[in-house]
C-alpha positions in Angstrom: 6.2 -8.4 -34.8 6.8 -9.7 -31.5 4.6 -8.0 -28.3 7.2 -9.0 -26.2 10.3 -7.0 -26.1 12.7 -9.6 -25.6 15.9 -8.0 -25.0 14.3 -6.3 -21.8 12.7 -9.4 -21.0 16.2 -11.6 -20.6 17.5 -8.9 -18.8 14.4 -8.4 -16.4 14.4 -11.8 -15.7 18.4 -12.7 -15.9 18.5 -13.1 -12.4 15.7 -15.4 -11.9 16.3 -19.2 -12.2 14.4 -21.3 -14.7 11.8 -22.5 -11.8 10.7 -19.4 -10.9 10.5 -17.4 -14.5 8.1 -20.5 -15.4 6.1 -19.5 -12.4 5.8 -16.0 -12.7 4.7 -17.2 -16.2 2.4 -20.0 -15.4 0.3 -17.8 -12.8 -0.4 -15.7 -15.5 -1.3 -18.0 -17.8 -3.7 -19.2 -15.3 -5.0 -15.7 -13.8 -5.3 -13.9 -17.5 -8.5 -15.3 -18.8 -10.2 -14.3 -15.5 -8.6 -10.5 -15.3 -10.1 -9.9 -18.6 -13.9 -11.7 -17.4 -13.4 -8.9 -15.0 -12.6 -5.9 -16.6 -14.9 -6.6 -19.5 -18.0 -7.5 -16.4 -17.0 -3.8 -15.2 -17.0 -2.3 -18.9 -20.9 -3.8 -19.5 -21.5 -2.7 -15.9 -20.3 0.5 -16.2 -18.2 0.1 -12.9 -15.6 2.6 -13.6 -13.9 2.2 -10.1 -13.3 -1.5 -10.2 -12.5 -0.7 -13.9 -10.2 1.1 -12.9 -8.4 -0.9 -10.3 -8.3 -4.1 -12.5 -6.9 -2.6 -15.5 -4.1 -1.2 -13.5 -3.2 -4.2 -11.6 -2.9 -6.3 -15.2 -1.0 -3.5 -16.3 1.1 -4.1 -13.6 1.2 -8.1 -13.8 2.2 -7.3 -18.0 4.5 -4.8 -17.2 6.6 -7.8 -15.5 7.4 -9.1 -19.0 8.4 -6.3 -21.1 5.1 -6.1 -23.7 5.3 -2.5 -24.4 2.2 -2.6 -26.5 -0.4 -4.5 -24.1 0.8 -2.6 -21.4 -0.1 0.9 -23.0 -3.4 -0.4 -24.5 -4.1 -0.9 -20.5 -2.6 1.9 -19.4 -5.2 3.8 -21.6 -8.0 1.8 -20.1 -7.1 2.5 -16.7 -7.0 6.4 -17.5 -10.4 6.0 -19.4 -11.8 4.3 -16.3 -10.5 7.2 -14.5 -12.0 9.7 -16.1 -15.6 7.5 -16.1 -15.1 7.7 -20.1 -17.3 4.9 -22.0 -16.4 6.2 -25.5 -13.9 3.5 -26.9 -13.8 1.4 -24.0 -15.0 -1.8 -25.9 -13.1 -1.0 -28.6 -9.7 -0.8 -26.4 -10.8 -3.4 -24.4 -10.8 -5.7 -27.6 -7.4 -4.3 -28.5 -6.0 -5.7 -25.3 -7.9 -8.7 -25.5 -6.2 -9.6 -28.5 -2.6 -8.8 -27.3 -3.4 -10.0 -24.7 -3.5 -13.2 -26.1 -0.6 -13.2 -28.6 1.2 -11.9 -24.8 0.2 -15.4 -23.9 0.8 -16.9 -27.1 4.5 -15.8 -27.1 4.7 -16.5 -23.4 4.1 -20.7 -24.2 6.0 -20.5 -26.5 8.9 -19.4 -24.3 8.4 -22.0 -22.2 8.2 -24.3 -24.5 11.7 -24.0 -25.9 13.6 -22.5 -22.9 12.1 -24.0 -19.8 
């Protein structure tokens, strides 16, 4: 099953030439290792408020191509950061991990055949 949703992906990004689609996805290739260092330095820190802020910016940054899945998973972080709950944030945090990386998995591949 694919995590990207690629019907809303083509037409999120239909205007965009080649160039800049590759960049959008390059830049996160680059930046998404380090987002989750972050997030998972605030989890074992217990730094809900920077939590909190991270998660919602890479929500934001995976909201950009259509990945319905990772983008709940870190939706549900974000809130659970909120609310300064610890219960199940390692195990959601390994959730997104892992889509996280099949986001980026799917995302090379897309480049590789269309780009």
């Amino acid at each position: 099953m694919a995590i990207i949703d690629w019907e809303q992906f083509n037409e999120n990004f239909q205007y965009y030439d080649k160039e800049t689609i590759g960049l959008v996805i390059e830049n996160f290739l680059e930046e998404s290792d380090d987002r989750m260092y972050k997030m998972e330095k605030n989890i074992i820190d217990r730094d809900f408020e920077n939590l909190s802020f991270n998660a919602h910016s890479f929500k934001s940054v995976i909201g950009n191509f259509m990945a319905p899945k990772p983008y709940d998973v870190c939706r549900n972080l974000e809130e659970l950061a909120k609310q300064k709950a610890e219960t199940d944030l390692h195990v959601i945090f390994t959730e997104l991990k892992t889509l996280t990386n099949g986001l980026k998995s799917e995302l090379v591949d897309y480049q590789t055949k269309n780009l």
